[in-house]
C-alpha positions, -999 to 999 in steps of 0.1 A, spaced: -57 198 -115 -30 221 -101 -6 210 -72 -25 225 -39 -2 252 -31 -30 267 -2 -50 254 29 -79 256 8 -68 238 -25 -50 212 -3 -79 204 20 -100 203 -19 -76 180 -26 -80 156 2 -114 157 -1 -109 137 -34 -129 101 -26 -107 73 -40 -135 43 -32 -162 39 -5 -141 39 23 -112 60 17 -103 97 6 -72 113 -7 -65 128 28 -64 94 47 -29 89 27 -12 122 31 2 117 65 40 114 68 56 111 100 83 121 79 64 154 69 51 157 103 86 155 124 105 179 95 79 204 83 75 196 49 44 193 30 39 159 17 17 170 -17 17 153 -49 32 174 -84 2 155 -99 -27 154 -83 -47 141 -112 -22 106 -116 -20 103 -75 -56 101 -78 -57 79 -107 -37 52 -90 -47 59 -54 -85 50 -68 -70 16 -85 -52 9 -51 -79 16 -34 -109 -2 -52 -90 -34 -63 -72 -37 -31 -78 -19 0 -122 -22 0 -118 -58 -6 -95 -59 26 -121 -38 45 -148 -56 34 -137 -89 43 -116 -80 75 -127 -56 86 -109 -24 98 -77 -17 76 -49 7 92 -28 30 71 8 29 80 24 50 55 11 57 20 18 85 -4 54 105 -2 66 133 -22 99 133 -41 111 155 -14 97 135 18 108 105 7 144 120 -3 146 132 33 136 91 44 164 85 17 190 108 38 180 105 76 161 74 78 158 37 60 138 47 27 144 31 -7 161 56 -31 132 76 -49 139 62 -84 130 27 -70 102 44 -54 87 55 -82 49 39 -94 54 26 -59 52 51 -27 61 80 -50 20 77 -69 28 107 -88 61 95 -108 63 68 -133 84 39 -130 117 35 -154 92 18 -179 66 45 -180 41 25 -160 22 41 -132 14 23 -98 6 30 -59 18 12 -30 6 19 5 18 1 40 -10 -12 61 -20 -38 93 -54 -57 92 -59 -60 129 -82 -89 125 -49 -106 113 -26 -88 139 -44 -99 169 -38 -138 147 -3 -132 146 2 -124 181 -7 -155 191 17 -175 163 -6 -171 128 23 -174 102 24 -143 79 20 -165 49 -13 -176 52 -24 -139 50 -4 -133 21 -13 -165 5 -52 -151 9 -43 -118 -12 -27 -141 -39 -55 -161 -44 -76 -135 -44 -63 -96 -52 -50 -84 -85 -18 -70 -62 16 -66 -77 38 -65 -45 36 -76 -14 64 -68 12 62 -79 50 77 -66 79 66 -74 117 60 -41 126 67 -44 165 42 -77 165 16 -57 140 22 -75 108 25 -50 88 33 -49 48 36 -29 19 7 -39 -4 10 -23 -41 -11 -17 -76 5 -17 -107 -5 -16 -144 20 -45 -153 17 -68 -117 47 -84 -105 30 -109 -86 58 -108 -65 60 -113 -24 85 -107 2 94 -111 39 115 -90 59 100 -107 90 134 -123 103 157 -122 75 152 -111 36 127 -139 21 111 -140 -15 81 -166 -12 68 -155 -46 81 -137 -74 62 -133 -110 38 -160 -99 9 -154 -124 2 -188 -127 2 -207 -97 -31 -230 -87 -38 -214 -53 -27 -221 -17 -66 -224 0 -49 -247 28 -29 -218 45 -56 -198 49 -89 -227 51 -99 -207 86 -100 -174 68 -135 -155 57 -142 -154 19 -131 -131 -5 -164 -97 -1 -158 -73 -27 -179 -39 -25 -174 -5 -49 -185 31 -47 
């Protein structure tokens, strides 16, 4: 598949179903994009789709499925959208963002990946009222195969960066209040079912 370069092959393109719930399309949008006028399209369609459809049936439908509504925050960027986040705004530098926001670029090892930043309003309207972002983050430990998690509180939303990658790094981070790893390379650890003993189990659906 060719990088859309027309209305047409671009709205094709977003047409693309990644799992039950989700399409190419839902990930495009870049405020980024939006504000600056630049199109926010993949080089390679065919690996964005690849690891959108991992992201999306390992991660994001067993989110949905257990709680409910999941809301996209910011998913897919282009080299050159996220090069203008690198310049004007508080984006990592692309390289890092490679296998990670950037789907269509491997990472420094040759591995591919996906990361997209979402809220779980079932948990937001928690947090509000004094849930502790760990126990959410302990609940997708125990239970998705997700290589990064990074939190931020998204102006009281809870939001975070979740990520699939074909080597996991089981790692997880907080920018909440200050900089905080709480897991890093963790592939072995016996589960933390105590944070989260109020929380629905683990649904998992697929296409």
């Amino acid at each position: 598949m060719r990088k859309p370069k027309s209305v047409d092959s671009l709205d094709t393109f977003g047409r693309v179903r990644l799992s039950r719930n989700f399409y190419m399309r839902d990930f495009l949008y870049s405020e980024i994009a939006a504000i600056y006028g630049v199109a926010n399209v993949p080089d390679d369609p065919e690996m964005a789709i690849y690891v959108g459809k991992q992201l999306c049936e390992h991660l994001l439908e067993p989110l949905k499925a257990t709680f409910g509504q999941v809301v996209l925050r910011s998913s897919y960027r282009s080299v050159a959208i996220n090069d203008l986040g690198v310049e004007r705004h508080n984006c990592a530098k692309s390289e890092s963002n490679f296998a990670r926001h950037i789907w269509d670029r491997r990472d420094h090892e040759g591995l591919r990946g996906a990361t997209t930043c979402i809220a779980i309003p079932w948990f937001t309207d928690r947090y509000g009222q004094g849930a502790d972002w760990r126990s959410l983050a302990y609940w997708i430990h125990d239970y998705l195969p997700y290589s990064e998690l990074e939190f931020f509180d998204g102006a009281g939303m809870c939001t975070f960066n979740l990520s699939w990658h074909e080597r996991p790094k089981k790692t997880i981070t907080s920018y909440i209040v200050t900089k905080q790893t709480l897991l890093k390379n963790a592939h072995n650890d016996s589960g933390f079912s105590d944070w989260y003993a109020d929380f629905p189990a683990c649904v998992s659906e697929s296409l």
